[in-house]
C-alpha positions as CSV (number, residue, x, y, z in Angstrom):
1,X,-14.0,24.8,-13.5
2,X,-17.5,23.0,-13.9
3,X,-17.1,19.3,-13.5
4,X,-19.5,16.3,-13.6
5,X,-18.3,13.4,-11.4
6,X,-21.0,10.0,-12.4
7,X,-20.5,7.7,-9.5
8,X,-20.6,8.6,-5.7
9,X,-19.1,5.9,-4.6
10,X,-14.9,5.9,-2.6
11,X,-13.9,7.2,-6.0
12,X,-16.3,9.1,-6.4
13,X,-16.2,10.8,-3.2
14,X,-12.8,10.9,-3.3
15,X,-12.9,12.7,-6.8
16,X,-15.6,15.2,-5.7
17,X,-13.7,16.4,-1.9
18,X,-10.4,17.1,-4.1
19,X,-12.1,19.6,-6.9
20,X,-14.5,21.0,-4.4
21,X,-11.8,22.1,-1.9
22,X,-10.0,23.8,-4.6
23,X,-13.0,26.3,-5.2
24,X,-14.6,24.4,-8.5
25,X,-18.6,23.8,-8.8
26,X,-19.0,20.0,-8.9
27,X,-22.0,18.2,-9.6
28,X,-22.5,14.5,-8.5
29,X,-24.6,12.2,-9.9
30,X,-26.0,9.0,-8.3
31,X,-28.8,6.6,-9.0
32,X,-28.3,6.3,-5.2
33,X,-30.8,8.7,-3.3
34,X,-29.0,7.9,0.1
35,X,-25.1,8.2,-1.3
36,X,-26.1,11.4,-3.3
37,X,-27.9,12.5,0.6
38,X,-24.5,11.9,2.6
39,X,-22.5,13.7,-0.4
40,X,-24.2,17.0,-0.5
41,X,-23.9,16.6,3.0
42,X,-20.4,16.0,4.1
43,X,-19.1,18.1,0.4
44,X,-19.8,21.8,-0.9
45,X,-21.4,19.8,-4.3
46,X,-24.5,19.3,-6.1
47,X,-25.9,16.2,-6.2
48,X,-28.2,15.3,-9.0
49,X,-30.1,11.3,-8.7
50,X,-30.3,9.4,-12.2
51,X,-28.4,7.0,-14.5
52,X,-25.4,9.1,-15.3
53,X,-25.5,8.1,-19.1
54,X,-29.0,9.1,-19.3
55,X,-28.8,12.7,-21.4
56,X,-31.8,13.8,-19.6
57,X,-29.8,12.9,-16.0
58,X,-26.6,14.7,-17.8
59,X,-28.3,17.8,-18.9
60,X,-29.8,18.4,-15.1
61,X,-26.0,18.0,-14.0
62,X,-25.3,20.7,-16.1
63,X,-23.7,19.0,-18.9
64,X,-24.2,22.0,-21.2
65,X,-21.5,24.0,-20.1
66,X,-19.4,21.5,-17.7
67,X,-15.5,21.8,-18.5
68,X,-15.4,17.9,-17.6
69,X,-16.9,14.5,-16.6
70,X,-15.2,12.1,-14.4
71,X,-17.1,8.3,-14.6
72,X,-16.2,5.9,-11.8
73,X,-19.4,4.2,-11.3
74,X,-19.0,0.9,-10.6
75,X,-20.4,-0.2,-14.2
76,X,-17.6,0.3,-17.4
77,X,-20.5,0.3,-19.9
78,X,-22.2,3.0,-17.7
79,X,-19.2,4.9,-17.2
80,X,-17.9,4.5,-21.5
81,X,-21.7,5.5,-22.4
82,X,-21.7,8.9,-20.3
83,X,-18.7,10.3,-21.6
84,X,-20.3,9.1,-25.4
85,X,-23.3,11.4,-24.3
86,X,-21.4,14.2,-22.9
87,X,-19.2,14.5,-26.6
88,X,-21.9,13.8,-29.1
89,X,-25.0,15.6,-27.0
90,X,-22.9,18.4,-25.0
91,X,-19.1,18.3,-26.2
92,X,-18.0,18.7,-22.7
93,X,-14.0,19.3,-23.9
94,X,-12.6,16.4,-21.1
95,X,-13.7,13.0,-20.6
96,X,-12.4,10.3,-17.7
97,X,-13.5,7.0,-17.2
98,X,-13.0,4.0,-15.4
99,X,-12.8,0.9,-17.3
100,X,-12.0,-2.1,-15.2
101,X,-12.7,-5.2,-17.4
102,X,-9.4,-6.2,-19.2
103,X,-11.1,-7.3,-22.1
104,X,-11.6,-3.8,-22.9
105,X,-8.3,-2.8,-22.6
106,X,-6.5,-5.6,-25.0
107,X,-3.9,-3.6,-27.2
108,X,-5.9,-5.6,-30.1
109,X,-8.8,-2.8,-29.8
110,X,-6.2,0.2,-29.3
111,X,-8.6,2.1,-31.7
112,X,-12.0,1.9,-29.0
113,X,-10.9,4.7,-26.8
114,X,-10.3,7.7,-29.7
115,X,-12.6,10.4,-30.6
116,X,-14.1,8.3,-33.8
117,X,-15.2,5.9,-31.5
118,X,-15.7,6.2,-27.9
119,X,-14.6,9.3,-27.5
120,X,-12.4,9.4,-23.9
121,X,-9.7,11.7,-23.1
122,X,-8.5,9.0,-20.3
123,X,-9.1,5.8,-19.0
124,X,-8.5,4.8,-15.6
125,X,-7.7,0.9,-14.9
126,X,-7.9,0.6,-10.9
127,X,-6.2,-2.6,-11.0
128,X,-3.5,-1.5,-13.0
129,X,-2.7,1.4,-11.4
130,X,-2.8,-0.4,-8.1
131,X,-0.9,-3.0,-9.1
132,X,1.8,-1.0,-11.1
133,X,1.8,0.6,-7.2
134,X,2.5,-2.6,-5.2
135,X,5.3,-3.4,-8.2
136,X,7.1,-0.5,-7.2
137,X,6.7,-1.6,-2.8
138,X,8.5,-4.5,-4.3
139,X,11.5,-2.6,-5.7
140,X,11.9,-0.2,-2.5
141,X,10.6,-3.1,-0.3
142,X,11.2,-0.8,3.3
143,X,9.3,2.0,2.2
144,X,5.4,2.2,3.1
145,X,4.7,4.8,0.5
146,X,6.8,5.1,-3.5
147,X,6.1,7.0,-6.2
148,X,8.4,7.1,-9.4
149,X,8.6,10.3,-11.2
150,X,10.6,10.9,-14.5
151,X,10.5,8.1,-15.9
152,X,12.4,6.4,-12.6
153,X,14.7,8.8,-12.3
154,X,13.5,9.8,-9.3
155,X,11.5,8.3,-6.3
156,X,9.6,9.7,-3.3
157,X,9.6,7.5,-0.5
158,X,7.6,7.1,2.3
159,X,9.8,6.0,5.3
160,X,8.7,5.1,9.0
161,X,11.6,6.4,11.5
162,X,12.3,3.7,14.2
163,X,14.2,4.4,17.3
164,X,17.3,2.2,15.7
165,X,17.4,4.5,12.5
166,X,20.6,6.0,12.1
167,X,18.2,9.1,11.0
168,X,16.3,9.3,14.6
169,X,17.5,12.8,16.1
170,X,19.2,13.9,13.4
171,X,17.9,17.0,10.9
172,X,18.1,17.0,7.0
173,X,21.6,19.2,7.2
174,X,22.9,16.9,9.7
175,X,22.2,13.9,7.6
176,X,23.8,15.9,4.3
177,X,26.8,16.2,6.8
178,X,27.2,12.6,7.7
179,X,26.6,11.2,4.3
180,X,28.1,14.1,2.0
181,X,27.2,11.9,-1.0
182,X,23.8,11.2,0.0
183,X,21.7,12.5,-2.7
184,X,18.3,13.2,-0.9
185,X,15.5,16.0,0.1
186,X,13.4,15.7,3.0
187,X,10.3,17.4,1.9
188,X,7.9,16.3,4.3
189,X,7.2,14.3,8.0
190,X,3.7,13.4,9.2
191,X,3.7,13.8,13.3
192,X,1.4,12.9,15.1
193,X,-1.0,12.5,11.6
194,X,0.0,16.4,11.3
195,X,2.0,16.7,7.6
196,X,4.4,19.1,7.4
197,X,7.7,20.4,5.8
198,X,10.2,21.2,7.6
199,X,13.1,23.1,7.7
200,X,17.0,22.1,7.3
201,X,17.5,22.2,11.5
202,X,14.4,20.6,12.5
203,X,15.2,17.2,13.8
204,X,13.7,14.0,12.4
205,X,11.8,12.0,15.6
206,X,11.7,8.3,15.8
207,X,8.0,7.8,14.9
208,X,7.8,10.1,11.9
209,X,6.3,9.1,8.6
210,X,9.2,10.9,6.2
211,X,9.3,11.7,2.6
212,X,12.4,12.0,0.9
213,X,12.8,12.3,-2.6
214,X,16.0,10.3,-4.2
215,X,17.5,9.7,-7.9
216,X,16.4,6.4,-8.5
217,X,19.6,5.3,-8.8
218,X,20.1,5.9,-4.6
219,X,17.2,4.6,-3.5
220,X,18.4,1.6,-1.9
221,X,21.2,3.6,0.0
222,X,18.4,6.1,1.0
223,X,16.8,3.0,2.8
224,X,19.7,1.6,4.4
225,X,20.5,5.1,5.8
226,X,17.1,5.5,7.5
227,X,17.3,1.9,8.7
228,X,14.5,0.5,6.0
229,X,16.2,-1.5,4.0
230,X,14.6,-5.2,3.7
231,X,16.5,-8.1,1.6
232,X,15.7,-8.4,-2.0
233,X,12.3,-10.1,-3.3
234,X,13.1,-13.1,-4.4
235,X,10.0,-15.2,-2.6
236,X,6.6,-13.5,-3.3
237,X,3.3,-15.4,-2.1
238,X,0.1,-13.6,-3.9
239,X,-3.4,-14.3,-1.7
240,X,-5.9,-13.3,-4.3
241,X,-6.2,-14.3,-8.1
242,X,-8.4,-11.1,-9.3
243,X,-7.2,-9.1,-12.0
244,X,-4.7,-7.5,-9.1
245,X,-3.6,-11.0,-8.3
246,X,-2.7,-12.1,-11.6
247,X,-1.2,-8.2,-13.1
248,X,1.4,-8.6,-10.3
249,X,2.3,-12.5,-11.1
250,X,2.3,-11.7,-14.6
251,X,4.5,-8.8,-14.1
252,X,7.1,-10.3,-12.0
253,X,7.4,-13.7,-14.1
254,X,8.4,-11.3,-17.0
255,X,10.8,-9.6,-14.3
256,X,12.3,-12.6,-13.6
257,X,14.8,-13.8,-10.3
258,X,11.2,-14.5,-8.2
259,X,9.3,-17.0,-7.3
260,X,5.8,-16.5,-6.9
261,X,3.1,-18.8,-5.1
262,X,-0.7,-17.7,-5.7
263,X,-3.1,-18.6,-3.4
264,X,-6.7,-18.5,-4.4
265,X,-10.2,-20.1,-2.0
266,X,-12.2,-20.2,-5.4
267,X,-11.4,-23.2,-8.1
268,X,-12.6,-21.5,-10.8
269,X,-10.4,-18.5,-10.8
270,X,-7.3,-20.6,-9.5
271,X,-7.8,-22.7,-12.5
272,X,-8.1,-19.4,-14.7
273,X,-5.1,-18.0,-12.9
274,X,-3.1,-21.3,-13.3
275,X,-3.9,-21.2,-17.2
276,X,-3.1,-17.8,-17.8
277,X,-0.1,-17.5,-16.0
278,X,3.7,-19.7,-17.2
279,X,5.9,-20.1,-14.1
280,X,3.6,-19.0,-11.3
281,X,2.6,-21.7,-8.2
282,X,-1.0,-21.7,-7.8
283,X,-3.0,-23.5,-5.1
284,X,-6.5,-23.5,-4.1
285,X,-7.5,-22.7,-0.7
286,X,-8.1,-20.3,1.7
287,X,-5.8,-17.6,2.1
288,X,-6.8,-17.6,6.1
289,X,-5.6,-20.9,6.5
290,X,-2.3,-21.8,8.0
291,X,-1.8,-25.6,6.2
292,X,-2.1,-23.9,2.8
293,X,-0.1,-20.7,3.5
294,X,2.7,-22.8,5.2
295,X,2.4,-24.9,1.6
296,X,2.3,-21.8,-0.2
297,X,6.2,-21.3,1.4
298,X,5.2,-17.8,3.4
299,X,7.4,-18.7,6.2
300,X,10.5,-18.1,3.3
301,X,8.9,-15.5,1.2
302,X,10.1,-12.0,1.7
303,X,6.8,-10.4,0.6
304,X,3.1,-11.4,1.3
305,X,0.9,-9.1,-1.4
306,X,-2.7,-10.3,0.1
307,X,-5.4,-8.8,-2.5
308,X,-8.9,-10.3,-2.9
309,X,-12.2,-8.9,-2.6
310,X,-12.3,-9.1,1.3
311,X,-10.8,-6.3,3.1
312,X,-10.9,-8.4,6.7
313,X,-9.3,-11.3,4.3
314,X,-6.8,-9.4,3.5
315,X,-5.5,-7.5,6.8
316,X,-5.9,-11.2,8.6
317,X,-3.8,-13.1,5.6
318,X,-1.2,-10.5,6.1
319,X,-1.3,-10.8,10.0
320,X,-1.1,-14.8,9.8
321,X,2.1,-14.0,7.3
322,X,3.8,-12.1,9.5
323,X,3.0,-14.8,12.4
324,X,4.3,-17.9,9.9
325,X,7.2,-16.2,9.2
326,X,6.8,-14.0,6.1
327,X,8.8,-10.9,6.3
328,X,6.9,-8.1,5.1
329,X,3.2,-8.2,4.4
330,X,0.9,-6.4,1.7
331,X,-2.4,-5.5,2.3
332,X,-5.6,-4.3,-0.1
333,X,-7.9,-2.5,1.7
334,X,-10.6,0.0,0.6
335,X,-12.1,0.5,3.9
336,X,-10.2,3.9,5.2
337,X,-11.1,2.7,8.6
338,X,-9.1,-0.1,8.5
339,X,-5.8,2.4,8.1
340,X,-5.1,2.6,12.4
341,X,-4.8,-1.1,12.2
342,X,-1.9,-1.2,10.0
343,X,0.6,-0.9,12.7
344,X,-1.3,-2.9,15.9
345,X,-1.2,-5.3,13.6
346,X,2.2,-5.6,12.1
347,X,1.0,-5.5,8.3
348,X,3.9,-3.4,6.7
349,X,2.1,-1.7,3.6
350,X,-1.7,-0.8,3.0
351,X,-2.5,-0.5,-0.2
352,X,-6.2,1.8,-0.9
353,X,-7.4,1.5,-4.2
354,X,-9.2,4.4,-4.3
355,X,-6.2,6.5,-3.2
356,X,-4.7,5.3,-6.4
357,X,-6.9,5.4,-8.5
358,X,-7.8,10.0,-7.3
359,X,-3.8,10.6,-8.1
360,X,-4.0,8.6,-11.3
361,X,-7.1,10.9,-12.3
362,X,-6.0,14.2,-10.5
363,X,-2.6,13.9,-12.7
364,X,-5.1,14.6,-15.7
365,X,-7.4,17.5,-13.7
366,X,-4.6,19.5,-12.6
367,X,-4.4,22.7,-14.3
368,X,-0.8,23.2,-15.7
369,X,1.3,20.9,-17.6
370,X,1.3,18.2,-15.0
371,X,3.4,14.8,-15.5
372,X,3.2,13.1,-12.2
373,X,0.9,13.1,-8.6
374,X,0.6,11.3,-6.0
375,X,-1.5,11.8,-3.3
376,X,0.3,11.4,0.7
377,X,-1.3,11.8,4.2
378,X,-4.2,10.7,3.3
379,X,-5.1,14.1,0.8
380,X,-3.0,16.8,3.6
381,X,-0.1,16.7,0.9
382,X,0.4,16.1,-2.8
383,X,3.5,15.8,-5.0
384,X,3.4,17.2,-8.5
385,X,5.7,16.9,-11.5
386,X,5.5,19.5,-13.7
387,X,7.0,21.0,-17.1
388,X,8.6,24.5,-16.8
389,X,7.3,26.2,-19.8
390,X,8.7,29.7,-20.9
391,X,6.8,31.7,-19.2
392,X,6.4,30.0,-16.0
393,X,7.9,31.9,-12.9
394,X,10.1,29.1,-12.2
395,X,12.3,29.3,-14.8
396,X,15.8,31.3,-14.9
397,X,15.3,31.3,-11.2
398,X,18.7,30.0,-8.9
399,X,17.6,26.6,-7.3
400,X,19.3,28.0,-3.9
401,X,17.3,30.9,-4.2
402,X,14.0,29.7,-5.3
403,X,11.1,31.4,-3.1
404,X,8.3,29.4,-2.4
405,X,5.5,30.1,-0.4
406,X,4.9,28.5,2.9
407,X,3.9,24.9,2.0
408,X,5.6,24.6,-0.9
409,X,9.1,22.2,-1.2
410,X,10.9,21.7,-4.0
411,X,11.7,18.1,-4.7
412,X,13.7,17.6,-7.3
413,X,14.6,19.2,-11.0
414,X,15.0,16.9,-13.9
415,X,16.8,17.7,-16.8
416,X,17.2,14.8,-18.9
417,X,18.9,12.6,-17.3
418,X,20.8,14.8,-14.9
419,X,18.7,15.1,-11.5
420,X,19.1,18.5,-9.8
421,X,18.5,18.8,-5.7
422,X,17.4,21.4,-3.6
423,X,20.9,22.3,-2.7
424,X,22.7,22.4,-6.0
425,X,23.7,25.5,-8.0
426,X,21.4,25.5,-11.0
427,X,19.0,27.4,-12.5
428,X,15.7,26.0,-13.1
429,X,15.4,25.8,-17.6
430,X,12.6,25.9,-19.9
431,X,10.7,22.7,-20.5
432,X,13.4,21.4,-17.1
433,X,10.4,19.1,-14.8
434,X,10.4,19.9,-11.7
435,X,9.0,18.1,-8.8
436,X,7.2,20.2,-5.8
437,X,5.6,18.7,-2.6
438,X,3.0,20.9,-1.5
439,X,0.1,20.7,1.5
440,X,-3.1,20.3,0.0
441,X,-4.4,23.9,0.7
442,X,-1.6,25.4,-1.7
443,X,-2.0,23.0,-4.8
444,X,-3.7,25.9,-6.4
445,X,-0.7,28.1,-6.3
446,X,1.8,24.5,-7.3
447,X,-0.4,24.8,-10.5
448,X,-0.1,28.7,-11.4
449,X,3.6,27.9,-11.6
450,X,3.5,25.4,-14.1
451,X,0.7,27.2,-16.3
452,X,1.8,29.5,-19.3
453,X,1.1,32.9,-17.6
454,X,3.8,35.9,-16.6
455,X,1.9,36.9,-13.5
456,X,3.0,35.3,-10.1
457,X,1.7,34.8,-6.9
């Protein structure tokens, strides 16, 4: 595949290391001489330095016969107006932008985004997909890692192993043994920040980063068991009234059973915040001082979600949290850097834009009939949820007899709303989703299975 990625920024970048490490040509285009420098240098791509809405600049990129353009520069009008050039001037067949303004994405102008108008296959809203992300930390409030596949149906869950676990020294068949209604999969552990699968013996080390995949229905239990489940959200303070800020206040006034206390240092946007939003506390001040978060009720809330511009803001709000009594902190952070810290410093969750924002636009890259993805491991592992189609190898195939190659784990099988496991005796069905957890060198292969082809591996 030919793609065009406009932007070389985190996204960008991001975008550019996924495609280029599965084998497609890429061409990046910056206005940037020195981020278009360091891109062709750390990435096998092609860098190209113009406006990337100019057709000129798009026509150098190779816009004539690219397969698809990805726009994440950090202008919407930049980012809506390339994808308008590559239809009308080049009819490149797939089109991805990032649109962050809200204004622009008002259901009252449903129409903009369609073929007659500004023609984009997808649009990417960072701060919705990031916080739809921290939503779902507050419904599995011990994991440090959820993603909801099918609808809800099922979850994948990131979970730290402490010493105390009930989980620590035990292996996935010894767990099934102690819990025989335990509905789980262990399809991954990072050791050590080595991801792997492993297999039904090998025991589960205090330390390990696990990923399980659940029904929805168990999460909870799933928690308990591996010694992560927290108390319910009921108190939420919110440092930060950006679009993030005020998407997650909105979100869980309409939820309803929380309190929410926003804490904003500039007037103007606390006043916009406090206008915009019915039930939600907001007071302005400084999210790094102690007399406005002890105000702000942190020392009783059961979740600090710290997310304004500053990264440094953000990892300190969530350490003084934590110190003031808060229970579990949230962090925003976009410099990857910043990652070690998370545990020297007792912030719970980090939250990376960017990382959010790749899975949200690799779900609509990936070859195949794709429903789901989310990125783990910082890019060693993905999980994919796919549909079975007719001809896909998958299907007729015995669940307990499934042969994957090395890398490979099967997740889950949904079939309506019956959830299939690893271990059950079914047969994988036609248009059946299945969910696979793969390391990042066999995605290739995760994709043949879901395309509609009759030759295998």
């Amino acid at each position: 595949m030919k793609a065009i990625v406009c932007g070389a920024g985190q996204v960008g970048f991001g975008i550019a290391r996924a495609l280029a490490q599965e084998g497609n040509a890429v061409t990046v285009v910056d206005w940037s001489t020195d981020l278009i420098d360091n891109i062709v240098t750390d990435l096998d791509v092609r860098g190209v330095v113009g406006h990337g809405s100019h057709p000129d600049v798009l026509e150098r990129a190779g816009a004539a016969d690219a397969d698809l353009i990805v726009a994440v520069t950090h202008s919407d009008e930049t980012n809506m107006v390339a994808c308008q050039v590559a239809h009308s001037l080049f009819e490149t067949p797939m089109r991805i932008a990032r649109v962050r303004a809200q204004n622009y994405l008002d259901p009252a102008w449903g129409d903009l985004f369609t073929t007659g108008n500004l023609p984009i296959d997808v649009i990417i809203s960072p701060e919705l997909e990031v916080g739809r992300a921290i939503l779902q930390r507050v419904e599995t409030p011990g994991a440090f890692n959820t993603a909801v596949f099918s609808g809800g149906r099922v979850q994948l869950l990131g979970l730290r192993l402490e010493e105390s676990s009930p989980a620590a020294g035990s292996s996935s068949e010894q767990l099934l043994e102690l819990f025989p209604d335990l509905r789980v999969a262990v399809v991954g552990v990072q050791r050590e920040k080595t991801l792997f699968i492993p297999q039904p013996g090998d025991p589960l080390l205090a330390g390990d980063d696990v990923y399980v995949v659940t029904p929805g229905a168990q999460a909870r239990r799933v928690l308990d068991i591996f010694g992560r489940d927290a108390e319910t959200v009921r108190r939420v303070v919110i440092v930060g009234a950006g679009n993030i800020g005020v998407y997650v206040a909105r979100a869980l006034e309409r939820a309803g059973g929380v309190k929410v206390r926003l804490v904003e240092a500039n007037k103007a946007k606390a006043e916009a915040a406090a206008e915009r939003l019915k039930k939600t506390v907001v007071l302005h001040g400084d999210g790094l001082d102690a007399r406005i978060m002890r105000e702000a009720g942190v020392a009783d809330a059961e979740l600090v979600v710290c997310v304004t511009n500053d990264d440094k803001v953000n990892m300190l709000s969530g350490v003084m949290a934590k110190r003031e009594g808060g229970q579990r902190a949230l962090s925003l952070i976009n410099e990857r850097s910043f990652e070690d810290l998370r545990e020297p410093l007792g912030i719970d969750v980090l939250i990376d834009p960017r990382a959010t924002t790749v899975s949200t636009i690799l779900q609509h890259i990936r070859r195949g009939r794709i429903t789901g993805l989310q990125t783990l491991g910082g890019g060693q592992a993905e999980a994919l949820e796919g549909i079975a189609l007719a001809t896909s190898p998958l299907v007729g195939r015995a669940i307990l007899d499934l042969e994957l190659p090395d890398g490979v784990a099967l997740g889950a099988v949904v079939r309506g709303d019956q959830v299939i496991l690893p271990g059950d005796d079914e047969r994988v069905r036609e248009n059946d989703r299945v969910l696979l957890f793969c390391s990042s060198a066999m995605i290739a292969k995760v994709e043949h299975l879901f395309r509609v082809s009759l030759e295998y591996f």
